[in-house]
C-alpha positions as CSV (number, residue, x, y, z in Angstrom):
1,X,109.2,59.8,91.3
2,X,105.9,62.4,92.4
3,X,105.3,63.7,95.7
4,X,101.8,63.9,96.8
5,X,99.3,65.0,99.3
6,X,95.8,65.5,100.3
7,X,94.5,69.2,100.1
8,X,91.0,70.5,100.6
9,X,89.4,69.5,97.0
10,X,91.9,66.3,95.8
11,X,95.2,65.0,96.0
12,X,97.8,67.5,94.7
13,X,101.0,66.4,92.7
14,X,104.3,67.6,92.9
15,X,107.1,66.9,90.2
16,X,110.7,67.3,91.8
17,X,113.1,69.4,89.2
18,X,116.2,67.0,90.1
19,X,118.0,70.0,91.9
20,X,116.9,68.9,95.3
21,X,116.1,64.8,96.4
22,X,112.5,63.9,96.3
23,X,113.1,63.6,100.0
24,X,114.6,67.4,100.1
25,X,111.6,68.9,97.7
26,X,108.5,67.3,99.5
27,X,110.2,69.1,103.2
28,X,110.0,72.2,101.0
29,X,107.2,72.4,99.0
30,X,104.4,70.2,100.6
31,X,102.6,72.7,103.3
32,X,103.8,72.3,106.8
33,X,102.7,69.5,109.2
34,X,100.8,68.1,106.0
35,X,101.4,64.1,105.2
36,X,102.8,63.7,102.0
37,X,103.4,60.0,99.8
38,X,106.5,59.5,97.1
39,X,105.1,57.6,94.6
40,X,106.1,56.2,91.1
41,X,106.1,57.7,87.7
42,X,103.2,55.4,86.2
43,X,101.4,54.9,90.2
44,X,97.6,56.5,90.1
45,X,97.6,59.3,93.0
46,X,94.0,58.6,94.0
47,X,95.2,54.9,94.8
48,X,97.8,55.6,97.4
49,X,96.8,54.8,100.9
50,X,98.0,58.2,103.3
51,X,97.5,56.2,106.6
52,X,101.4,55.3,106.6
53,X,102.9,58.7,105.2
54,X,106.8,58.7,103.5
55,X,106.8,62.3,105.7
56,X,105.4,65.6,106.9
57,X,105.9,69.0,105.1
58,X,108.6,71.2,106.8
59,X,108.0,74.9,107.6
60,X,110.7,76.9,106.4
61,X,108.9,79.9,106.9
62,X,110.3,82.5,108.9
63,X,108.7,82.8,112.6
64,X,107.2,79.2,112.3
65,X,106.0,78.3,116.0
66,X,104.9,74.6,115.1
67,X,107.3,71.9,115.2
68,X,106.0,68.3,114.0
69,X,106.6,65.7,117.3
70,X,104.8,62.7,116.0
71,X,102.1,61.6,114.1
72,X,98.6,60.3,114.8
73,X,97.2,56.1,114.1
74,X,95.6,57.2,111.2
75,X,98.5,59.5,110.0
76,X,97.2,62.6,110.6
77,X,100.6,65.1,112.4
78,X,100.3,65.9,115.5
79,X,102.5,69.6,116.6
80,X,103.5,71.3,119.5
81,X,103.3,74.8,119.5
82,X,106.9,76.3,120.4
83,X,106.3,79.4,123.0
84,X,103.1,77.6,124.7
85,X,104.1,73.7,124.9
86,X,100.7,73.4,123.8
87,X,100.3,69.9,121.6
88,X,97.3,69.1,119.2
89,X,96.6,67.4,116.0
90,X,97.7,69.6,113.1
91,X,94.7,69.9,110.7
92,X,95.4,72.4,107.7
């Protein structure tokens, strides 16, 4: 299994290790409030549809002030900030 999601300039790929679940590594390592898909070994990353994500990156960064509340029709997450209540679409 690969973890991927859209950056900038392409679809990046991430390889879990085994020590965490795919699941576990893609909250970890995918940048916060970004959509990420689990895909097969042998699937092509630049066919995967992102509309319906698997999940949303985690920030485990100390002093985070976004937390991920929901997530838009076309798939994009949408955050509320923590101190202000404020609540926008989260576009890295």
């Amino acid at each position: 299994m690969k973890i991927i999601y859209q950056t900038e300039t392409g679809i990046a790929v991430v390889t879990p290790t085994g020590e965490l679940s795919v699941e576990e590594t893609a909250r970890k390592d995918v940048p916060a409030g970004v959509a990420y898909r689990i895909i097969g070994d042998n699937d092509n990353p630049s066919d995967v549809d992102f509309t319906l994500p698997d999940g949303v990156g985690a920030d485990y960064g100390v002093g985070s002030l976004l937390d991920v509340v929901g997530y838009t029709e076309s798939g994009e997450p949408v955050v509320r900030h923590k101190e202000t209540g404020e609540t926008k679409v989260f576009r890295p």
